[in-house]
BALOBA-1460 file (C-alpha; in Angstrom, 3 decimals):
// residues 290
<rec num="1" residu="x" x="0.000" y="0.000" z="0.000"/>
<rec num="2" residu="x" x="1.044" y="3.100" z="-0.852"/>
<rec num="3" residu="x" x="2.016" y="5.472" z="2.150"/>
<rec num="4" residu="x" x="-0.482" y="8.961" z="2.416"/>
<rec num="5" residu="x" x="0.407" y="11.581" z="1.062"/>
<rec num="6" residu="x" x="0.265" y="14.949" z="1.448"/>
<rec num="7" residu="x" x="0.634" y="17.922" z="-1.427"/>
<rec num="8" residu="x" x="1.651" y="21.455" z="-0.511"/>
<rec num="9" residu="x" x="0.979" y="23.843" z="-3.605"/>
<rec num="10" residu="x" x="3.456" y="26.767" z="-3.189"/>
<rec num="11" residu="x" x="3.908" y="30.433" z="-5.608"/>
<rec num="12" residu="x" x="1.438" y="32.318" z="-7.220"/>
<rec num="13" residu="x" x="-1.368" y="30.524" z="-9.074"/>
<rec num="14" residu="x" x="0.533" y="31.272" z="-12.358"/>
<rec num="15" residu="x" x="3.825" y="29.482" z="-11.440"/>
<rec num="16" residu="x" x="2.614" y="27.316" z="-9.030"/>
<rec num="17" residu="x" x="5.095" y="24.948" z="-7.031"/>
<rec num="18" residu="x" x="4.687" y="21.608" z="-5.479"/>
<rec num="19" residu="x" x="5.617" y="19.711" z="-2.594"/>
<rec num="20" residu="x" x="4.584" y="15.845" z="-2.283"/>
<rec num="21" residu="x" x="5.326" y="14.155" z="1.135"/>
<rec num="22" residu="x" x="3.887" y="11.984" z="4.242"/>
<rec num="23" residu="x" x="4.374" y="15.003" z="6.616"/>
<rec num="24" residu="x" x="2.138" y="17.774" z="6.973"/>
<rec num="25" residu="x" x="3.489" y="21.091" z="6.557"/>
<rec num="26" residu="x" x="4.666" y="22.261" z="10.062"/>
<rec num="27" residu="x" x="6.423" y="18.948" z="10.605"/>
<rec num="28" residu="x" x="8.036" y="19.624" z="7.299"/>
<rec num="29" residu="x" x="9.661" y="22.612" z="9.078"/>
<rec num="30" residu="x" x="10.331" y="21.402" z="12.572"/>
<rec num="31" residu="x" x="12.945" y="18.730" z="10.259"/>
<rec num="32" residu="x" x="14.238" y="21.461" z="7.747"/>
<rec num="33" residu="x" x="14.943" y="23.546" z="10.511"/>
<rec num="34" residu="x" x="17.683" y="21.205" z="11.788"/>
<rec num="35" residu="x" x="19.545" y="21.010" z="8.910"/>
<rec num="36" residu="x" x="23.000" y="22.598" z="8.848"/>
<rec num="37" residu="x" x="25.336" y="20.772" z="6.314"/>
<rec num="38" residu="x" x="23.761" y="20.976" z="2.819"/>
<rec num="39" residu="x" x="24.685" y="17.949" z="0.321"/>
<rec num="40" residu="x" x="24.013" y="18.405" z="-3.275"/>
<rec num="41" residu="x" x="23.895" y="16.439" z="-6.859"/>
<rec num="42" residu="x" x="25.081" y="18.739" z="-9.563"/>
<rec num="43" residu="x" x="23.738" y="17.494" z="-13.147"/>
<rec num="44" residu="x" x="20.132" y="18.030" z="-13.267"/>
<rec num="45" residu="x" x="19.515" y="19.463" z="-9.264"/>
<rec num="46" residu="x" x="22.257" y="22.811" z="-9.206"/>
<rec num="47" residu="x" x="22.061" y="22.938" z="-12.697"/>
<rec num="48" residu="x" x="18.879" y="23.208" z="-15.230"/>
<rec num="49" residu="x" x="18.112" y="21.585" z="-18.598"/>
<rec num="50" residu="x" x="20.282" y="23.138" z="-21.064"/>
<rec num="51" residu="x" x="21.480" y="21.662" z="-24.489"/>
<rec num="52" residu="x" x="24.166" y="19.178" z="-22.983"/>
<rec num="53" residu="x" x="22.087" y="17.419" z="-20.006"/>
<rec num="54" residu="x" x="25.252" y="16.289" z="-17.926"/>
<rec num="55" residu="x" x="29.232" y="17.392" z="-18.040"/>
<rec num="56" residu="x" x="30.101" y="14.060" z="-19.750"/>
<rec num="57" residu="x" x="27.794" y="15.235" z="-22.696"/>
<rec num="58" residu="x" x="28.900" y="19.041" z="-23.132"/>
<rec num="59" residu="x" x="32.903" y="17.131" z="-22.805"/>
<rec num="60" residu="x" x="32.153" y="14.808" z="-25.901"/>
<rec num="61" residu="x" x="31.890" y="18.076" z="-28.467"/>
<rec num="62" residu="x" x="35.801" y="17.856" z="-28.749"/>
<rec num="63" residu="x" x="35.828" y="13.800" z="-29.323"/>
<rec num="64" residu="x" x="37.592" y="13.270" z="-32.309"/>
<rec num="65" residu="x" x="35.241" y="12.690" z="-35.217"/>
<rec num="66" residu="x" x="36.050" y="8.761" z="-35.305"/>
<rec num="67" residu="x" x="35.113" y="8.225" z="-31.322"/>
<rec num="68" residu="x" x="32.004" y="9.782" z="-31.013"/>
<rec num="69" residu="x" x="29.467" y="7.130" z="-32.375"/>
<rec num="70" residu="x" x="31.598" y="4.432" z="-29.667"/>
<rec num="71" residu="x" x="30.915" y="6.905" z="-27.096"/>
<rec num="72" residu="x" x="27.386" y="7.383" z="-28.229"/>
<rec num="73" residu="x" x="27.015" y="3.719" z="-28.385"/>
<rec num="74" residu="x" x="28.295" y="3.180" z="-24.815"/>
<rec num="75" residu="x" x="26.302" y="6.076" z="-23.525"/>
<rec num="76" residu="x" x="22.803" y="4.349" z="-24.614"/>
<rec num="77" residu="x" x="23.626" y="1.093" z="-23.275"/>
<rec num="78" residu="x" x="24.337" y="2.648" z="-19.831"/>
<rec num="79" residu="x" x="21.218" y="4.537" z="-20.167"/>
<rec num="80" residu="x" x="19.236" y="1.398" z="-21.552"/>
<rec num="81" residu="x" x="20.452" y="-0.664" z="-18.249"/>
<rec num="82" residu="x" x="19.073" y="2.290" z="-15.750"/>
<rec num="83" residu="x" x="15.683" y="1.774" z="-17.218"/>
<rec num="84" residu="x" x="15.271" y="-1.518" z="-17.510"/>
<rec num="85" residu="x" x="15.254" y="-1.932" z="-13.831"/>
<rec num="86" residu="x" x="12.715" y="-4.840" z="-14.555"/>
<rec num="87" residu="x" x="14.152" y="-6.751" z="-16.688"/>
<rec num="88" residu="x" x="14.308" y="-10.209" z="-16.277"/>
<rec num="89" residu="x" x="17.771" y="-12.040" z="-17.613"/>
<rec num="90" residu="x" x="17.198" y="-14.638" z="-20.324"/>
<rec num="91" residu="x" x="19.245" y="-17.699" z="-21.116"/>
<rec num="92" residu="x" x="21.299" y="-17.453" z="-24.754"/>
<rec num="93" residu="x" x="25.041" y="-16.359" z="-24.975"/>
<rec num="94" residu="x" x="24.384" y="-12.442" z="-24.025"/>
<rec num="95" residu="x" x="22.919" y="-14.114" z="-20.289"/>
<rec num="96" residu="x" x="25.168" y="-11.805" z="-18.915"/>
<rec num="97" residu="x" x="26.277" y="-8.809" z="-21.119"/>
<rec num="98" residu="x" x="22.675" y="-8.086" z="-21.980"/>
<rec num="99" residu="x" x="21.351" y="-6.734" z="-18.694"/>
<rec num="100" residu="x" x="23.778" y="-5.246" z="-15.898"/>
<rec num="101" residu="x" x="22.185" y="-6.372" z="-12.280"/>
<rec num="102" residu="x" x="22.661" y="-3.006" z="-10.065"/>
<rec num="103" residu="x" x="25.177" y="-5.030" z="-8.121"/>
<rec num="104" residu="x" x="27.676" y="-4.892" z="-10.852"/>
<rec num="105" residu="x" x="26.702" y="-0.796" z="-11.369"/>
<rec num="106" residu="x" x="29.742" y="0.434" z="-10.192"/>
<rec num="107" residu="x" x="31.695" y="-1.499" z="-12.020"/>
<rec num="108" residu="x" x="29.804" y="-0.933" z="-14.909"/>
<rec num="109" residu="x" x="30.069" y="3.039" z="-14.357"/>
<rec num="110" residu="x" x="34.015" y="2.381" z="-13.497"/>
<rec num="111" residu="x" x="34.624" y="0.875" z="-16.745"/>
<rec num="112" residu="x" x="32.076" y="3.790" z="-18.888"/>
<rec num="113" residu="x" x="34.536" y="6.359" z="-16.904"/>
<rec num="114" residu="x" x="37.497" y="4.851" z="-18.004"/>
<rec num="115" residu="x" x="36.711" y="4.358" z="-21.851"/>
<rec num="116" residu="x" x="35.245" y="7.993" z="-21.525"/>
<rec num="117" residu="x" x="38.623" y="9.641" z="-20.404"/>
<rec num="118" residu="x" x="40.584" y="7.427" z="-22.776"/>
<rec num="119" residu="x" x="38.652" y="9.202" z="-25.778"/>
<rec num="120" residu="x" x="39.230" y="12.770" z="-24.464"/>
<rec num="121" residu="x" x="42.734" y="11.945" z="-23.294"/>
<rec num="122" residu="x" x="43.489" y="10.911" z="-27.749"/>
<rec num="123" residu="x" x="41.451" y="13.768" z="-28.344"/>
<rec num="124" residu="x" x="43.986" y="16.074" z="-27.190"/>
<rec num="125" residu="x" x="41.521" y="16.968" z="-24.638"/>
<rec num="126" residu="x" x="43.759" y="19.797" z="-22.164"/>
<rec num="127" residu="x" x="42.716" y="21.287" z="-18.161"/>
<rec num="128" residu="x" x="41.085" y="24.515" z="-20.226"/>
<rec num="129" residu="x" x="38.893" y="22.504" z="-22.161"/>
<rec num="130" residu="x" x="37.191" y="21.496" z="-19.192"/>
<rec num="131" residu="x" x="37.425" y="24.872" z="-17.275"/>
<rec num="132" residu="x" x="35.542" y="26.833" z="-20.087"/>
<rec num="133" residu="x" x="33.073" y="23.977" z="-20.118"/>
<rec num="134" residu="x" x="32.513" y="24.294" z="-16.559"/>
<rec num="135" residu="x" x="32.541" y="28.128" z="-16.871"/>
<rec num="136" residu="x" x="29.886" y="28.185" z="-18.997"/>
<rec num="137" residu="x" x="27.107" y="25.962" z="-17.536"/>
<rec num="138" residu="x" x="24.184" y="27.500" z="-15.967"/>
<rec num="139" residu="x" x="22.756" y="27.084" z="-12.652"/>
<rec num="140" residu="x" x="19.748" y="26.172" z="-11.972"/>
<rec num="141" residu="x" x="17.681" y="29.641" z="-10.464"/>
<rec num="142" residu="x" x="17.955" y="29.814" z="-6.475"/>
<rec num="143" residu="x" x="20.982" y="27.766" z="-6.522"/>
<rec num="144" residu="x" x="23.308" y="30.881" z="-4.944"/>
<rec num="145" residu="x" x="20.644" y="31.275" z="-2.600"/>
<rec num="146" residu="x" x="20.295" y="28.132" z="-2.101"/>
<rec num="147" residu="x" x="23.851" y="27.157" z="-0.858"/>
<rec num="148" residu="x" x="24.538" y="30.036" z="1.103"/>
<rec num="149" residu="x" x="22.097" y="28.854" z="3.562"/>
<rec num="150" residu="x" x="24.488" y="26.266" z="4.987"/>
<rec num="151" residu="x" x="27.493" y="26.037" z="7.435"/>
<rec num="152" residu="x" x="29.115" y="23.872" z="5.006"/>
<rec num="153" residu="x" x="28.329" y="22.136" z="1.396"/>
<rec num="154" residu="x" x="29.191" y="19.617" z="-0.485"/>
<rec num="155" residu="x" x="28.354" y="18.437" z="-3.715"/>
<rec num="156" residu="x" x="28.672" y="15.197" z="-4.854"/>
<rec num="157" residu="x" x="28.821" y="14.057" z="-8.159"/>
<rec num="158" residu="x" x="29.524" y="11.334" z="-11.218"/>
<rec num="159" residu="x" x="30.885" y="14.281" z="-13.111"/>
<rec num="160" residu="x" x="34.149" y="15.573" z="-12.796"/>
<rec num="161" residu="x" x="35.629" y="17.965" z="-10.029"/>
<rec num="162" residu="x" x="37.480" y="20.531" z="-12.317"/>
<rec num="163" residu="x" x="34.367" y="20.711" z="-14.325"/>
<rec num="164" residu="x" x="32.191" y="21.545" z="-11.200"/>
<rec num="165" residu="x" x="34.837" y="23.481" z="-9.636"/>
<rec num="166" residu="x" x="35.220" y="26.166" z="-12.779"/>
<rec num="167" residu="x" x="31.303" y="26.560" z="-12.632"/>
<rec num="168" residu="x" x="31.424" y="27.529" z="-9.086"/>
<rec num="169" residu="x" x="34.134" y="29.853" z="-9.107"/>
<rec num="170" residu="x" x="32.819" y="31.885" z="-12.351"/>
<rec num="171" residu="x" x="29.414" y="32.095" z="-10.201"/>
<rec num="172" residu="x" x="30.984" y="33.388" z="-6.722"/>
<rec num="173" residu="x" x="30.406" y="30.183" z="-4.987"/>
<rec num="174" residu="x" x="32.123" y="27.986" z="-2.641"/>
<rec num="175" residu="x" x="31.828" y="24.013" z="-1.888"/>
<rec num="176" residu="x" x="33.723" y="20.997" z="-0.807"/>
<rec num="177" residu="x" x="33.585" y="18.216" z="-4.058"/>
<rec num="178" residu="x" x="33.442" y="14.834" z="-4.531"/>
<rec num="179" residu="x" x="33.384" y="14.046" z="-8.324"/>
<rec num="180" residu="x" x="36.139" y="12.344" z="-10.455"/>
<rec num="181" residu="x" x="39.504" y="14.270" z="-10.633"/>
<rec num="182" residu="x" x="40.607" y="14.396" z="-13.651"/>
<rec num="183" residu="x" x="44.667" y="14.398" z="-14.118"/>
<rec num="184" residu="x" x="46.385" y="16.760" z="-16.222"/>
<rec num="185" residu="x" x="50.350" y="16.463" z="-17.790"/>
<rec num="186" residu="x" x="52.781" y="19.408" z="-17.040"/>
<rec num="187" residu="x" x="51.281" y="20.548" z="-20.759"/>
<rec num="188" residu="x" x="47.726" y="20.164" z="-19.076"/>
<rec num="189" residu="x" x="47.042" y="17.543" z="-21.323"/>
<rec num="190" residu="x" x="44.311" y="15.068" z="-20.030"/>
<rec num="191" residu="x" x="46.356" y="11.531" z="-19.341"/>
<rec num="192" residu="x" x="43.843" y="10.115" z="-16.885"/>
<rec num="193" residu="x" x="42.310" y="10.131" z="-13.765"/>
<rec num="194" residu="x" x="41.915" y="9.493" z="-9.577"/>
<rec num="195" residu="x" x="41.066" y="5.653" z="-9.199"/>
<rec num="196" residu="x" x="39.578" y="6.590" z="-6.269"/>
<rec num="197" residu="x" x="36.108" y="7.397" z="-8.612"/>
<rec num="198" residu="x" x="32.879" y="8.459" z="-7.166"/>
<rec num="199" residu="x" x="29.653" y="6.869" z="-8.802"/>
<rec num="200" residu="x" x="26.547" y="6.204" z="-8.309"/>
<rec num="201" residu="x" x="26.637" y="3.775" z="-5.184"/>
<rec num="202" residu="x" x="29.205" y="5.106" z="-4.053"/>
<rec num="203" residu="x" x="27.707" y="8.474" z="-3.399"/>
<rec num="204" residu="x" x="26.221" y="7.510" z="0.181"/>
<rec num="205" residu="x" x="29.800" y="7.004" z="0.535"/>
<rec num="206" residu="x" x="31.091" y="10.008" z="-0.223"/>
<rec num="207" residu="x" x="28.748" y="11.740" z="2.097"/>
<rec num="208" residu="x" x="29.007" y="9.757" z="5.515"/>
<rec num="209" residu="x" x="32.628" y="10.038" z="4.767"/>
<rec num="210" residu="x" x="32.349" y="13.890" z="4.598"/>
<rec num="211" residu="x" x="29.458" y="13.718" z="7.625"/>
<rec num="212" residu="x" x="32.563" y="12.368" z="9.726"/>
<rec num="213" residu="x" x="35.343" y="14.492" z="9.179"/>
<rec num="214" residu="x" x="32.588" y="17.657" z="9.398"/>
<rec num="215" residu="x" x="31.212" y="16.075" z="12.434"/>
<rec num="216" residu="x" x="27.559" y="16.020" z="11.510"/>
<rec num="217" residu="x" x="24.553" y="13.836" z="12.634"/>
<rec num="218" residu="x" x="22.426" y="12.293" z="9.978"/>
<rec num="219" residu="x" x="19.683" y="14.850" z="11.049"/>
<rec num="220" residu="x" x="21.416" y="17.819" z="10.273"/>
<rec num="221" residu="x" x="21.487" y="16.255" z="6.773"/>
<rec num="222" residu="x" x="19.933" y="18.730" z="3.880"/>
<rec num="223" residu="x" x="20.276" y="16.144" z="0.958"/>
<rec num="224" residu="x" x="18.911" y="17.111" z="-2.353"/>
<rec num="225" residu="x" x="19.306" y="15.531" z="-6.022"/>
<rec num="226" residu="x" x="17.276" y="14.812" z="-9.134"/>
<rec num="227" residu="x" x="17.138" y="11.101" z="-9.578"/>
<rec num="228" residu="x" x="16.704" y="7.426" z="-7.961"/>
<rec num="229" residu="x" x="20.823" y="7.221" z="-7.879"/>
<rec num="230" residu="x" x="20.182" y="10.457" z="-5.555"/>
<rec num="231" residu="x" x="18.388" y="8.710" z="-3.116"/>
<rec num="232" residu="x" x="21.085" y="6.283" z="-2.323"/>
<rec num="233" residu="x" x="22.873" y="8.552" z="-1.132"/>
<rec num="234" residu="x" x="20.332" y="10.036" z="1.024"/>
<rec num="235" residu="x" x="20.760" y="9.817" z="5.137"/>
<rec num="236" residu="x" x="17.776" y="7.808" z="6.459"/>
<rec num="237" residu="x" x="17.299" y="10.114" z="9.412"/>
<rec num="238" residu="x" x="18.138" y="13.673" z="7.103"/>
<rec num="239" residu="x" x="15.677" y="15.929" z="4.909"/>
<rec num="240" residu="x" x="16.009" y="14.198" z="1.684"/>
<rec num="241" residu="x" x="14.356" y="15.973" z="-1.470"/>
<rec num="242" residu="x" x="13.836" y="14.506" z="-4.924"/>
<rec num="243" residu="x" x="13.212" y="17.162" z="-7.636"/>
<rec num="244" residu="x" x="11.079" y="17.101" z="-10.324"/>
<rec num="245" residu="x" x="10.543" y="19.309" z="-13.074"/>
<rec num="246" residu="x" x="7.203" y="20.505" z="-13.771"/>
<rec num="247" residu="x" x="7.339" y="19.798" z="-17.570"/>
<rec num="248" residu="x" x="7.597" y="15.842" z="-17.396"/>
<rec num="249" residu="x" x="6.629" y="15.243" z="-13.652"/>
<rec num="250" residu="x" x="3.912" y="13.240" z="-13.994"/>
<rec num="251" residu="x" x="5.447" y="10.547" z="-15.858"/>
<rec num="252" residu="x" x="8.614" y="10.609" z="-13.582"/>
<rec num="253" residu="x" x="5.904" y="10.341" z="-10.602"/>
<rec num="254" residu="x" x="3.872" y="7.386" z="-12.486"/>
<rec num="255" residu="x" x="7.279" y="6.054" z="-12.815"/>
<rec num="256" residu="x" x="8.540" y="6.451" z="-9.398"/>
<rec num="257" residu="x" x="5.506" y="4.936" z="-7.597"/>
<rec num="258" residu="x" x="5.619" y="1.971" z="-9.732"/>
<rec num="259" residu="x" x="9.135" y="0.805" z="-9.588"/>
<rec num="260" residu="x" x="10.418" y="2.599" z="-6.736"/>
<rec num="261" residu="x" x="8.070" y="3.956" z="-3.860"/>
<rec num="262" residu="x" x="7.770" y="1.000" z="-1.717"/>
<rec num="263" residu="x" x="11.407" y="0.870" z="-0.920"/>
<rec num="264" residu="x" x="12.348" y="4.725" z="-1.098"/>
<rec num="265" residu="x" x="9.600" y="6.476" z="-0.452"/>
<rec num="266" residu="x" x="10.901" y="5.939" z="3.588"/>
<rec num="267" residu="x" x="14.224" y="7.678" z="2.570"/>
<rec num="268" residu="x" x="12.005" y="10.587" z="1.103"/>
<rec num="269" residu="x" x="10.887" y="13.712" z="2.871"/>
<rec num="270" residu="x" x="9.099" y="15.581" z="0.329"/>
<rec num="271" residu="x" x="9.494" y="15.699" z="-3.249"/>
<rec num="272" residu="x" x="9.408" y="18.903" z="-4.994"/>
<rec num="273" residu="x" x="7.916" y="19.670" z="-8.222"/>
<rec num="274" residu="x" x="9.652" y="22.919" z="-9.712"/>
<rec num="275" residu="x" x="11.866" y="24.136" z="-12.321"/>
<rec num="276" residu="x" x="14.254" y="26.541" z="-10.154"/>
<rec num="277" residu="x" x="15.174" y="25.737" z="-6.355"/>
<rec num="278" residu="x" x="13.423" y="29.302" z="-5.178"/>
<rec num="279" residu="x" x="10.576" y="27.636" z="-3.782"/>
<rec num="280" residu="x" x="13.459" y="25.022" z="-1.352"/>
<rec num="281" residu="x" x="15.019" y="28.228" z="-0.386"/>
<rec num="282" residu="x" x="11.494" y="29.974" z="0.680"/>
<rec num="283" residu="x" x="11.069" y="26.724" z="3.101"/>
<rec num="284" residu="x" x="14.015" y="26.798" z="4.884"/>
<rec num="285" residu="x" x="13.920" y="30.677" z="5.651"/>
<rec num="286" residu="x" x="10.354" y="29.609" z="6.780"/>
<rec num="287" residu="x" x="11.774" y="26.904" z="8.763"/>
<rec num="288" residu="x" x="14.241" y="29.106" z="10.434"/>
<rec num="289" residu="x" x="12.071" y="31.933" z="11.426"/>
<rec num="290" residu="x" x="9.790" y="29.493" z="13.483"/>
């Protein structure tokens, strides 16, 4: 059975807002107004659609004509695997290679980094590259706002660190990172990368880690990202938001409450329904002047 729910409509009638959880309002705010480390997903929750969805897409431009089709290629079988959560393996030679079980993601996403880099690396793929790639990607409105709000921040991402790091400095911003570090020659050529890789599982990681050394409780946890992978990440005692755009929220919704809700929906505070984060920033002022 599906747990009850309760929707908050926020913002004038003409951009109207919307928050989905099992809490009522008030309670809502009694939890947000604990929260003093802020933890963030960057493609898709900081930062809006735009024409290159994530940093690995905007990155591929300089492929070298010959690579981009095997990067396209391995780009739609990763993406073909995260939907076809369902799936049901089938006996033949491809048993295995077919469908990737989320056990084996990381490796999976390991392997996708690796061949990615490899590409950019023969591209002649240098440290500005990625800094004027970084430089230019918008934020997603309320983001500045959003951020300043907390003692400290840290964003968390499959992307890359220089990439994220560029976009934050060219917007006045500060944050600790945990993304994949690229590594540059003396020429800042590209010639590979940290092995010490941050994907999706390995997000939740990445964030008790940083909850120790900040000394934080998992209720002072503002957590806050765009899609299932989020949630794994997400402190079951911390205020954890899934956001949805308002364009295609329905199906994402219809989606979520078929394959996902009875297992995450308990990791969930409130989902929010909203094209800028303005509306997340409104609710924790509220929450702090209770």
């Amino acid at each position: 059975m599906a747990p009850e729910l309760v929707l908050e409509q926020l913002g004038q009638p003409t951009s109207t807002d919307l928050v989905i959880s099992s809490l009522e309002m008030p309670d809502l705010l009694v939890r947000l107004g604990l929260c003093r480390l802020g933890a963030f997903d960057f493609d898709g929750t900081l930062t809006g659609k735009q024409q290159y969805a994530t940093q690995w897409n905007r990155l591929d431009i300089h492929l070298l004509p010959e690579l981009q089709q095997a990067a396209m290629d391995d780009r739609e079988q990763y993406l073909l695997r995260k939907k076809d959560d369902d799936h049901h393996p089938e006996a033949g030679e491809d048993w295995w290679v077919a469908h990737i079980p989320k056990e084996n993601l990381p490796c999976t996403e390991a392997a996708w980094l690796s061949r990615s880099i490899e590409r950019y690396a023969r591209s002649g793929m240098t440290q500005a590259m990625v800094n004027a790639a970084g430089r230019e990607r918008i934020l997603r409105p309320g983001t500045s706002n959003l951020l300043a709000l907390f003692e400290k921040r840290i964003i968390i991402s499959f992307g890359i660190e220089q990439f994220i790091r560029a976009c934050l400095q060219t917007n006045g911003l500060t944050a600790d990172i945990a993304a994949n570090r690229f590594r540059f020659d003396e020429q800042s050529r590209l010639i590979g990368y940290h092995t010490n890789v941050v994907a999706s599982l390995s997000k939740k990681t990445a964030l008790e880690r940083y909850m120790t050394i900040q000394g934080f409780k998992p209720h002072e946890v503002f957590a806050i990202g765009d899609a299932v992978t989020d949630i794994e990440m997400m402190q079951p005692d911390g205020f954890n938001v899934l956001l949805m755009p308002k364009n295609d929220h329905d199906a994402k919704w219809v989606a979520f409450r078929r394959n996902h809700l009875p297992t995450l929906w308990p990791k969930i505070t409130m989902i929010l329904v909203s094209d800028t984060l303005n509306t997340m920033v409104e609710l924790i002022n509220m929450a702090r002047r209770r």
